[in-house]
N, C-alpha and C positions, 0 to 999 in steps of 0.2 A: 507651752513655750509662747511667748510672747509676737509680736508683731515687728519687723524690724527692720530699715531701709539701708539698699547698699549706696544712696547717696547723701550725702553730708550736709546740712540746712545750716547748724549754726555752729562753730568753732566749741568744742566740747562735746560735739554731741556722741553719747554710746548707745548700742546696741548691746543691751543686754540679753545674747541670744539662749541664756540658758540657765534657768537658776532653779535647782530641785535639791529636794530633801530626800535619803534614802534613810526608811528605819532600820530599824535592827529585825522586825521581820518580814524586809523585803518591800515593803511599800512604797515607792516611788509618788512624791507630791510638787508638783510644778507652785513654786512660792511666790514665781514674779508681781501677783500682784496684792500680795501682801505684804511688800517689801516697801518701807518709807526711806532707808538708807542703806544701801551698801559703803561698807567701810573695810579697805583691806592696807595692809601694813609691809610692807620690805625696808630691808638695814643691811648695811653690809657687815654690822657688829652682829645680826642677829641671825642666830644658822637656819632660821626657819622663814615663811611666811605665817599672818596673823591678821585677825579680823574679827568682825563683828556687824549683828545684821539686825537692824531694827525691826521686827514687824508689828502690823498692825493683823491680828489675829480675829476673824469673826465666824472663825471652822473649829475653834476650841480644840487646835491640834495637838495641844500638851494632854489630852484625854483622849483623843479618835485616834490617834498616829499609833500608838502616843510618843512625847517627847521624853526620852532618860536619859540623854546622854550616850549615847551610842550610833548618831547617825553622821549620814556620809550628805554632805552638801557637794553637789555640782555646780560649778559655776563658768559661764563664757563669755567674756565681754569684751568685745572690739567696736573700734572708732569706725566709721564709715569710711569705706576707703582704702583702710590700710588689712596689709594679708595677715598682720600678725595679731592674735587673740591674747587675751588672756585666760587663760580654760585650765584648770584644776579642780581636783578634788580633795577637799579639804575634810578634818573633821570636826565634830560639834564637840566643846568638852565643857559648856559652862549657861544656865539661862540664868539670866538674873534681871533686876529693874521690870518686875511685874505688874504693874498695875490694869486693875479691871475692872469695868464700868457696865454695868446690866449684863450684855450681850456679845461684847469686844473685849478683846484684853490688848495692850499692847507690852512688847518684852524685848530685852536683849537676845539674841545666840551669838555667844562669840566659838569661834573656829579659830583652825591653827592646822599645819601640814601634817599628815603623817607618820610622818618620821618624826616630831617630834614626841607623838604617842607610844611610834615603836619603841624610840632613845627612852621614855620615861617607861617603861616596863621591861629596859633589859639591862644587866651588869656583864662589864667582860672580864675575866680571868684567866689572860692568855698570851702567851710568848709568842712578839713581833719580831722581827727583824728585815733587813732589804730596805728598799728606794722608799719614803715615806709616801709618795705618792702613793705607790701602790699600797702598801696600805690603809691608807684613807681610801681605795676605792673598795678593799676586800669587807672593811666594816660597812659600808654604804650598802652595798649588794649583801652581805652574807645574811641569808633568812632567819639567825639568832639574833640578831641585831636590827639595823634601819629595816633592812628587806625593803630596800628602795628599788622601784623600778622606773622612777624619773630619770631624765636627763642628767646624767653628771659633768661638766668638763674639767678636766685635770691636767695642771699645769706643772711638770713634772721640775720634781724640788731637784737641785746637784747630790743631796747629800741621803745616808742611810740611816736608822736608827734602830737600834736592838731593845729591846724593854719587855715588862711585863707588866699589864693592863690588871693595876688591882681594885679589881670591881669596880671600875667605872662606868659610869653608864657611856654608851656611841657615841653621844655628842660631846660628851668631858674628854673621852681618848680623843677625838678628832682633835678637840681643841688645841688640844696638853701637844699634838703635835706638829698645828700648824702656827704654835708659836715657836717651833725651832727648826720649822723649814725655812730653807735658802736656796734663793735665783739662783741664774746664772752668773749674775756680778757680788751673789755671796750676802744678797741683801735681807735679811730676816723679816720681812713683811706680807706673809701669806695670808690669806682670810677664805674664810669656808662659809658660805652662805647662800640664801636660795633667792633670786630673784623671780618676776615673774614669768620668765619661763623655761628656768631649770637653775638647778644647783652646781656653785663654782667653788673650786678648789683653787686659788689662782693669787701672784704677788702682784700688793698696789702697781709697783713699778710696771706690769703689765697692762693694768688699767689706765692707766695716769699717760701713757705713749700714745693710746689707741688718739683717733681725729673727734672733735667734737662730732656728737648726732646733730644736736640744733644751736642755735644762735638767739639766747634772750633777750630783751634792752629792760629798763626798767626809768622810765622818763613819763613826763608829763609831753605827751608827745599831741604835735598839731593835728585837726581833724583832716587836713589833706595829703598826710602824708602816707605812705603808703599802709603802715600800723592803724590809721584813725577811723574813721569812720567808711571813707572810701575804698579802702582796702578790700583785699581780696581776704578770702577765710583763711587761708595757711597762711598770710600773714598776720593775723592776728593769733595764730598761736604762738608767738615768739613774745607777745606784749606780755610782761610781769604784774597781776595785778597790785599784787602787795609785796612788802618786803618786811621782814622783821630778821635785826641783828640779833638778839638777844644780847647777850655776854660778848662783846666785841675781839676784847683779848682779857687775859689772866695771867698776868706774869705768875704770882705767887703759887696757883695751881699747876702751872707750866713749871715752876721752880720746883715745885718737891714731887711730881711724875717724873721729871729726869728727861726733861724734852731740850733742858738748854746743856749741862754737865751732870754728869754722875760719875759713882767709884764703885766698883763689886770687888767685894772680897770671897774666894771660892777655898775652903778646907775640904781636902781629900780626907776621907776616915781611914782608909786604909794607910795611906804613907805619908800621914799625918801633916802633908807639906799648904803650903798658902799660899796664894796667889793673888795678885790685883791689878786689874783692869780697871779703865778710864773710857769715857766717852766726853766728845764737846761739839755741840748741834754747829758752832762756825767750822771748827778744823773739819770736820766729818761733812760736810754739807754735799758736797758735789760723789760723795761716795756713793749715791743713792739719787732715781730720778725723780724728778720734781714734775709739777704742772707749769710751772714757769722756772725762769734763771735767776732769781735773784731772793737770797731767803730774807726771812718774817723780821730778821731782827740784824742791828749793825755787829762789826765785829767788837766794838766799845761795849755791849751789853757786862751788864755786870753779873757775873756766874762763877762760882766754885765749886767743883766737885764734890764738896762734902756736903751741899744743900740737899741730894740726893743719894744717898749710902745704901747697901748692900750688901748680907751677908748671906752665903747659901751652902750648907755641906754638900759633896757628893760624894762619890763610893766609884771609881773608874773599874773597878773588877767586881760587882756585884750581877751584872748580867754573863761573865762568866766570858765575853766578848776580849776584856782586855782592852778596849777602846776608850779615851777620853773621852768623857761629857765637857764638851765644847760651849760653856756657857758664853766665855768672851765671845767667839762667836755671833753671839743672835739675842743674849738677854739684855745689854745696856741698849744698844743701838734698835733693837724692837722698841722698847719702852718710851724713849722718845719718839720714834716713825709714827706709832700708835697714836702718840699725844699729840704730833704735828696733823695728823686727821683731824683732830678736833679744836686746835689750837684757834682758826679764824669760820668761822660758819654763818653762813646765810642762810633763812628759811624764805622760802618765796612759793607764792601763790601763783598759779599757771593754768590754762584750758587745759584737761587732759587729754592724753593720747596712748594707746595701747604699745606704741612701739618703743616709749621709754622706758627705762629701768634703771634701778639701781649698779652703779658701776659704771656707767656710760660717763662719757665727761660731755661738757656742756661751751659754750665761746659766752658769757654774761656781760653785758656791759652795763652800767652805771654812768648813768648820765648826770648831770646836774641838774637841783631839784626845782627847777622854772620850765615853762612850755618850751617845748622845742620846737622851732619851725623847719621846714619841708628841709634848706637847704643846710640845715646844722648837722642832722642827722649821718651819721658816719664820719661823722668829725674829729680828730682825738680833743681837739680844744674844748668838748662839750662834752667830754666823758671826762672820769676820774683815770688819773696816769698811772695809778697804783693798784686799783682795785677792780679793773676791768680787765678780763682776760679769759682764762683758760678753769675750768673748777670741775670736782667730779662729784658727780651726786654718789650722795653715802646713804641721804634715806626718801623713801615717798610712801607719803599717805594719798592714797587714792578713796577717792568719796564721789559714789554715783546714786545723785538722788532727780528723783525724775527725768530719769535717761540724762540732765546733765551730769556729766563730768570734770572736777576738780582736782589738781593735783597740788599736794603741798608739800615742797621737797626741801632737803635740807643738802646744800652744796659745800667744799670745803675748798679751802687754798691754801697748801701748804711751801704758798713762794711768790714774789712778785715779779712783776713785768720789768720794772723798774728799780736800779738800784737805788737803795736808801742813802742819800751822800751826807757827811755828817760833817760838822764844821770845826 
């Protein structure tokens, strides 16, 4: 185990208190200092954590250990200061990018959670019925399956569902049914995913409520202000190094996901009848919580429901239930909530810190792209009126190389501060 101070020198720094390989027969090997990069991965589209570890090899442990793919990496890494770590144990399922020179070699390990090796070696064929919550936790826990003994939190859906799991693997049932869970205002936007440090069961509208953790700026900011040079270290982890929009917006991919109108059509097999439901992201807009008041597009946008169509058979008495499969319900209006995630996104570069994660929402502001001086600073005149506000981190890559830490996360807003007035 490495050497590691509980007080904080420079804005990023980690304690990597713990970083070992366990084999497949039991051999326990401390890696810290053949480690060139730590690199680990959370999403709140992705039900797992994920990762990858550079090292720089001169113990030729792919022959002494040896390496086959079967080991267990332990990993703990906190910021100075703060009580929360991040500490899992992960496992190894892939080496690759070998190269070897006399004596060294240097390689990839990528790693990934658990449970996602349980999920890929088990299939369920088996009659659910009750609260889907519960559900979702009996597959998480049951030893056929995740056989997960992490953290779970579960945010228990209004509704129940009956079905039978044909051979899915865990993570496909989980999925299959946290796209027809509903809040308590009936909103169909649940997400099943592990951040770092446990897995959530839980609707956006839950996350998107909660109070920002931190407050980012993203400015050419003056060296006496409190961010510049003079500053104190917690305040320089609020500076944004970099920003990158990527893809600003997309109407025409926003157009056929079904994020502005859509139509479903639902035939029953049994009583042969037909049905059609409508969605439209203005009517609908306040049905559902937002990060701010004021949505992405005027009520003048141009949309018709058939730019996005919909056709799905169902069988209402095939689980023997007698109950409706309630598509209107939760498939048109997920489809867009979904697409509004992704609809405006920011990536931004940041000092990292152990106590963010994926889910947390964030206060960002954007300033205008000239030095800022001391007294501009928390001005609205000097930020943007539209695009500074409220946003919730959907993903971080977390990258610790020479006990610095880096986080590069990917933020969304699916609403603005300000309404759009249109002339």
């Amino acid at each position: 185990m490495s050497d590691y101070t509980s007080q904080i020198s420079f804005p990023g720094q980690a304690n990597v208190r713990k970083l070992t390989l366990v084999s497949s027969t039991g051999k326990s090997l401390d890696i810290t200092a053949m480690v060139a990069d730590i690199t680990m991965f959370e999403d709140l589209f992705s039900n797992t954590m994920t990762g990858y570890l550079l090292l720089e090899d001169g113990l030729d442990m792919i022959n002494t250990l040896p390496l086959i793919g079967q080991e267990q990496l332990i990993i703990d890494i906190q910021t100075p200061t703060l009580d929360l770590h991040i500490a899992k144990t992960f496992y190894i399922y892939k080496l690759q990018g070998r190269k070897i020179k006399q004596r060294s070699q240097t390689y990839l390990l990528n790693f990934c959670s658990k449970e996602m090796i349980y999920s890929a070696n088990s299939k369920i064929s088996k009659a659910y019925s009750g609260n889907i919550g519960d559900t979702v936790a009996s597959i998480f826990r049951d030893p056929r399956y995740l056989a997960s003994d992490s953290s779970l939190t579960v945010e228990m859906p209004t509704n129940s569902y009956t079905f039978i799991a044909p051979y899915w693997s865990p993570l496909e049932t989980i999925n299959w049914l946290t796209g027809k869970s509903l809040n308590e205002k009936g909103v169909p936007n649940y997400l099943f995913y592990e951040n770092n440090q446990n897995y959530q069961f839980v609707s956006v509208d839950s996350l998107i409520q909660k109070s920002p953790v931190r407050e980012y700026i993203f400015a050419d900011i003056d060296a006496d202000t409190a961010y510049g040079v003079n500053g104190d270290k917690e305040s320089k982890y609020n500076i944004v190094e970099s920003m990158d929009n990527g893809v600003t917006f997309d109407y025409l991919r926003n157009l056929s996901a079904g994020m502005y109108s859509s139509k479903l059509y639902t035939q029953d097999l049994t009583t042969k009848t037909i049905q059609t439901n409508s969605f439209d992201y203005i009517e609908d807009f306040d049905k559902s919580s937002h990060l701010e008041k004021e949505p992405l597009k005027t009520k003048e946008l141009f949309r018709k429901r058939l730019a996005s169509l919909y056709f799905i058979h169902k069988n209402n008495y095939q689980t023997g239930s007698y109950r409706v499969q309630g598509y209107k319900n939760f498939f048109l209006q997920r489809n867009s909530l979904m697409e509004q995630l992704s609809a405006f996104r920011i990536s931004l570069q940041v000092m990292g810190r152990t106590d963010i994660k994926v889910g947390q929402t964030i206060k960002f502001t954007i300033n205008e792209l000239r030095q800022l001086l001391k007294d501009e600073l928390g001005k609205s005149s000097a930020s943007s009126e539209y695009f500074s506000g409220k946003y919730l981190i959907t993903a971080i890559r977390h990258q610790i190389l020479s006990g610095h830490h880096k986080m590069y996360m990917e933020i969304i807003s699916d609403s603005f501060v300000k309404n759009l007035i249109t002339k």
